[in-house]
C-alpha positions as CSV (number, residue, x, y, z in Angstrom):
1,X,9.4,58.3,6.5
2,X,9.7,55.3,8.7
3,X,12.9,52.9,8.0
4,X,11.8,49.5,6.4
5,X,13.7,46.9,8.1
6,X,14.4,43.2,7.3
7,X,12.2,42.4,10.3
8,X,9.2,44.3,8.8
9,X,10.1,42.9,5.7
10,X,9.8,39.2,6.8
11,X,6.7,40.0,8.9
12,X,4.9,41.1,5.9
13,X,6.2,38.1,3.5
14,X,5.2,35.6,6.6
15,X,1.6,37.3,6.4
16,X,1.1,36.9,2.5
17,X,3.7,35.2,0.8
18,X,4.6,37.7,-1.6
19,X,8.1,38.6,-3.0
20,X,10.6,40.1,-0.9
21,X,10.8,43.6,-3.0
22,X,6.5,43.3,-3.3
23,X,6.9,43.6,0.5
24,X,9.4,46.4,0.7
25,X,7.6,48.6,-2.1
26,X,4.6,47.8,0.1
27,X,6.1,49.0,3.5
28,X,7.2,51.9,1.9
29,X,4.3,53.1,0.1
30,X,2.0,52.4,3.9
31,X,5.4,54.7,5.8
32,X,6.1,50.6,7.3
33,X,2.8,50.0,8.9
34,X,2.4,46.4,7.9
35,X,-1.3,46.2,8.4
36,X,-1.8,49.2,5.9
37,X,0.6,47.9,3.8
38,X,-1.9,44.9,3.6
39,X,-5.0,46.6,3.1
40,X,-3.6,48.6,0.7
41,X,-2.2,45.6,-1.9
42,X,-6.0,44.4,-0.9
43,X,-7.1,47.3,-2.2
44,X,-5.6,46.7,-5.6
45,X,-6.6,43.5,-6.2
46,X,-3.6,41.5,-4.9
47,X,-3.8,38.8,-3.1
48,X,-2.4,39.4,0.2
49,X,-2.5,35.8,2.1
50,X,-1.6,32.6,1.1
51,X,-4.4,31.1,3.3
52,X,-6.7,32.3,0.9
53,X,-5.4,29.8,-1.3
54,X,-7.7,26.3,-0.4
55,X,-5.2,23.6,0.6
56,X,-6.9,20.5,-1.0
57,X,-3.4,18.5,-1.8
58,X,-0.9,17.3,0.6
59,X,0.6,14.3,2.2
60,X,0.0,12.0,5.5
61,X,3.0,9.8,7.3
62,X,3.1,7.7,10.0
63,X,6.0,6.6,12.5
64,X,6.2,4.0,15.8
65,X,8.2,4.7,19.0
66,X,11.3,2.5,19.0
67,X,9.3,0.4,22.2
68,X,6.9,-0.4,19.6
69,X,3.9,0.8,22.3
70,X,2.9,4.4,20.3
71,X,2.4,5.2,16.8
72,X,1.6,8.9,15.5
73,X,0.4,10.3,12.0
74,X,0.0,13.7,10.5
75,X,-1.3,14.8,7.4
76,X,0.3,18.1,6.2
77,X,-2.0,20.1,3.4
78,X,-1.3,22.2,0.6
79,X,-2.6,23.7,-2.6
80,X,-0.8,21.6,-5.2
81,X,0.8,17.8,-5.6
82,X,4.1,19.3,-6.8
83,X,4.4,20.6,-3.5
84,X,3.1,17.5,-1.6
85,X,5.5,15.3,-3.2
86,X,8.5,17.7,-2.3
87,X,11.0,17.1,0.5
88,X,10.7,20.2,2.5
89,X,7.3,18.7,3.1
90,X,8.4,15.3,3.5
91,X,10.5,16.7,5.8
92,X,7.5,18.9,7.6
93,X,5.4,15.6,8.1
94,X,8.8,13.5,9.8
95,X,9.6,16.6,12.5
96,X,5.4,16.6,13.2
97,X,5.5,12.8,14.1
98,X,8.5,12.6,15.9
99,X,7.2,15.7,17.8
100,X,3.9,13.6,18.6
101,X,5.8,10.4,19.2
102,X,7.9,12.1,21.8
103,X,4.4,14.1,23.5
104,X,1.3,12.3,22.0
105,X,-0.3,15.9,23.8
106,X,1.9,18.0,21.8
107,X,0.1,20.5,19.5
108,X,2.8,20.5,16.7
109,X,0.8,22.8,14.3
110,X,2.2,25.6,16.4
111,X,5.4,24.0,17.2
112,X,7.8,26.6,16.8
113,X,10.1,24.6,14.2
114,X,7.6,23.1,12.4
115,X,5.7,26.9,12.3
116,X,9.1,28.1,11.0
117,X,9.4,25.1,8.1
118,X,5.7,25.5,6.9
119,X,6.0,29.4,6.6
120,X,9.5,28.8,4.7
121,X,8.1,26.2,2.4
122,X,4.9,28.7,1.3
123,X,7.2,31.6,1.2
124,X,9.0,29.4,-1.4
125,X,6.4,27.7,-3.1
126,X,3.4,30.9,-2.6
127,X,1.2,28.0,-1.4
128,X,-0.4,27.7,2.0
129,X,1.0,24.9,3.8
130,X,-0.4,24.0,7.1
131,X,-0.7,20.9,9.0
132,X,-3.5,19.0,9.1
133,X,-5.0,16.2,10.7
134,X,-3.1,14.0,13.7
135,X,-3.6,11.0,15.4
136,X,-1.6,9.2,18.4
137,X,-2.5,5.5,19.5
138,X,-0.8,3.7,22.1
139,X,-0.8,0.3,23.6
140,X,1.0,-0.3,26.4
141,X,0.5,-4.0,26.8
142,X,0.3,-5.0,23.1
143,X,1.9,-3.5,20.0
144,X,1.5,-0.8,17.5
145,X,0.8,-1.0,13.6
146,X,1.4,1.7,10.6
147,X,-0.1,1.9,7.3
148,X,1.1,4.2,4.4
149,X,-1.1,3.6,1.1
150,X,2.0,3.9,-0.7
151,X,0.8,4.6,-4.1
152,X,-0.7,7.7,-3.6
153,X,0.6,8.6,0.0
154,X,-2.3,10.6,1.1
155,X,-4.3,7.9,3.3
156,X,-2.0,6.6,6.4
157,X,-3.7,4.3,9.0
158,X,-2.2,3.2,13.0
159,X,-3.3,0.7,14.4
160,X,-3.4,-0.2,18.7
161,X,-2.9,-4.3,19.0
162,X,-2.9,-6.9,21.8
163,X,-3.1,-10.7,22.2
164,X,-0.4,-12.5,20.4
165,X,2.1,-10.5,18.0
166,X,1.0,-9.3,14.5
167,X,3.3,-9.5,12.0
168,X,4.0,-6.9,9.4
169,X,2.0,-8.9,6.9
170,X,-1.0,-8.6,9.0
171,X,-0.5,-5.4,9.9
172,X,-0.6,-4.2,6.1
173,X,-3.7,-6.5,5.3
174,X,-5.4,-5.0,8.2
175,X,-4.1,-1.2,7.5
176,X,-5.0,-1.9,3.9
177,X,-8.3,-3.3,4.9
178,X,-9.2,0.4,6.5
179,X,-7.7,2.4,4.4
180,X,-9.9,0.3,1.5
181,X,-12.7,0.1,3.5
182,X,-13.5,3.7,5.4
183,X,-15.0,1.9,8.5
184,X,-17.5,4.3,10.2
185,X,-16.1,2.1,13.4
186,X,-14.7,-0.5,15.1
187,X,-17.3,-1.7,17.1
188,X,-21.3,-1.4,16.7
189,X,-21.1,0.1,20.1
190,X,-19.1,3.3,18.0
191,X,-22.4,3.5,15.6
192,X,-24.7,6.4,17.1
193,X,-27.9,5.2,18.7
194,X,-29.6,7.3,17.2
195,X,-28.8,6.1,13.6
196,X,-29.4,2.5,14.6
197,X,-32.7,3.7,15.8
198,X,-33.3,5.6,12.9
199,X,-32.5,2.6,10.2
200,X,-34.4,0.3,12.5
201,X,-37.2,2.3,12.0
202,X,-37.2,3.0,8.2
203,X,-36.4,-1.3,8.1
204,X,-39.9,-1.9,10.3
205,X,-41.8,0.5,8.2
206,X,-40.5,-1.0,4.5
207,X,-41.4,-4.2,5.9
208,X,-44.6,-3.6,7.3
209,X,-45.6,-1.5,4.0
210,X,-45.4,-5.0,2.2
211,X,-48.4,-6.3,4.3
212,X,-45.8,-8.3,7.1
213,X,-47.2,-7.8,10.6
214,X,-45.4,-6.1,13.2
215,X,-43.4,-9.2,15.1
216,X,-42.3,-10.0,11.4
217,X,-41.5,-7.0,10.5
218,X,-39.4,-6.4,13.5
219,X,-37.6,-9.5,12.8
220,X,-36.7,-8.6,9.4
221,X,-35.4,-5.3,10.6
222,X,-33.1,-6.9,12.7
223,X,-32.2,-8.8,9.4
224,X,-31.0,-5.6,7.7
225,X,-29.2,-3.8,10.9
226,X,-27.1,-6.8,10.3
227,X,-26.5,-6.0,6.9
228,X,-26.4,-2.1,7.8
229,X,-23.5,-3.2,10.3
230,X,-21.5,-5.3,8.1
231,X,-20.6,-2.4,5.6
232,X,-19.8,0.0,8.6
233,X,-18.5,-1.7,11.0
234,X,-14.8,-3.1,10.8
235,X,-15.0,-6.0,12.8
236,X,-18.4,-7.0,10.9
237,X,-17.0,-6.0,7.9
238,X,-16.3,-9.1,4.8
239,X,-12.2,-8.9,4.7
240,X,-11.5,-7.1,1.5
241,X,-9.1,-9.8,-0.1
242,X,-11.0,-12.9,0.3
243,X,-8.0,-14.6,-1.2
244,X,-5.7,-14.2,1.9
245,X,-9.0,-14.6,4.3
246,X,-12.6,-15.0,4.0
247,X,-14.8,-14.1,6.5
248,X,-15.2,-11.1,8.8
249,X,-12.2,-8.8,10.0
250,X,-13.1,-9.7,13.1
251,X,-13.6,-13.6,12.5
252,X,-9.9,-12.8,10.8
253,X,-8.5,-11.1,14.1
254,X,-10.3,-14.0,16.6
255,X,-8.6,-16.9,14.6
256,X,-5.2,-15.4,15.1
257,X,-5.4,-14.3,18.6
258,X,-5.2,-10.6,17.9
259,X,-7.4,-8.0,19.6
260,X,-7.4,-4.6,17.5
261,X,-8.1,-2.3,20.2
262,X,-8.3,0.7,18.1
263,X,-7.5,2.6,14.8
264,X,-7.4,5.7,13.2
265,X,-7.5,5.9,9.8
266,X,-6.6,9.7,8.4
267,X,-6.8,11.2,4.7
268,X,-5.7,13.9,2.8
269,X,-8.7,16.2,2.3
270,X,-10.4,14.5,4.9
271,X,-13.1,16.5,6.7
């Protein structure tokens, strides 16, 4: 009989996030092969990874370089809030965005450290932890912008600025704005043109089905690609808290010098 070792041991617990003595009776009942050893607790019904498990919770985080020039986020997923709201993860999400802040190219979801905390964490917890979604924006002549929705702490937006300087206030109206808002875009240029075309078309036909010829009808369907625009499009978009402005986000942005030159707006269970 083979000798079970700790290293087949850990192999096995990294693969399915069972117990440390489920592993070893495992190995020893498949002579330490640790794919049999698999197929085998498969075989009785156990189940043998904790990626099986759908990771539907989890947790997003932002951070800026210390210039002020790039901001990062991550969103790190697992099965349960518990977990989510823990430190180890906490601690998961702060390594991934200091690892992107210091290579924006970096591909921290098989960053050896961060590989090592995750399968620590779902060895501990029996959940599948794994990161999610990241983002880097940089602006070299302007200024970045973070946004943590802070009462849940599973929607995070950055923000890429120029012009004059944002303050912080602005910064959370206009973070809170997106993460409000789910913008399909900044600009109508970002809209598909196919979908314009599409919506134009549908607009022309409705109008032209109520007996208006085709020059009218066109001209109303510009009417309603207006409208279309305005509840997808940040910049056409009514700012959500008409009590601090009211008017468009980008009527907002123009009045105080400030050119959003990009955004990225990341969830938790996000597609």
């Amino acid at each position: 009989m083979a000798a079970i070792t700790a290293a087949m041991v850990n192999e096995l617990r990294s693969k399915t996030g069972l117990a440390m003595m489920e592993c070893k009776k495992a190995l020893v009942e498949s002579d330490g092969d640790v794919q049999n050893a698999i197929d085998n607790l498969r075989k009785k019904g156990v189940k043998t990874s904790i990626t099986e498990r759908q990771a539907t919770e989890g947790r997003a985080h932002t951070g800026a370089s210390a210039d002020g020039k790039t901001a990062a986020a991550v969103v790190v997923n697992c099965n349960t809030d518990f977990t989510a709201k823990s430190e180890p993860v906490a601690k998961i999400l702060e390594l991934a965005v200091s690892r992107l802040l210091a290579n924006p190219d970096a591909d921290v979801s098989s960053d050896p450290a961060i590989v090592a905390a995750m399968t620590a964490t779902s060895q501990q917890t029996g959940e599948n932890v794994l990161i999610g979604k990241t983002a880097v924006v940089s602006s070299p002549a302007g200024q970045v912008g973070t946004y943590v929705y802070s009462i849940t702490g599973k929607i995070v937006v950055i923000l890429a600025l120029s012009g004059k300087t944002a303050d912080e206030d602005l910064i959370k109206q206009i973070g809170g704005h997106i993460a409000f808002s789910k913008p399909f875009g900044l600009t109508r240029a970002e809209v598909p043109a196919d979908l314009v075309a599409k919506e134009r078309e549908i607009a022309v036909e409705q109008a032209k089905a109520t007996g208006k010829p085709q020059q009218i009808a066109e001209k109303i369907a510009e009417g309603k690609l207006n409208s279309f625009f305005a509840e997808r499009v940040l910049l056409d978009q009514e700012f959500f808290n008409a009590q601090v402005f009211k008017g468009s986000v980008g009527n907002m942005l123009k009045e105080k010098g400030i050119v959003l030159e990009k955004y990225v707006r990341l969830e938790v269970g996000q597609a």
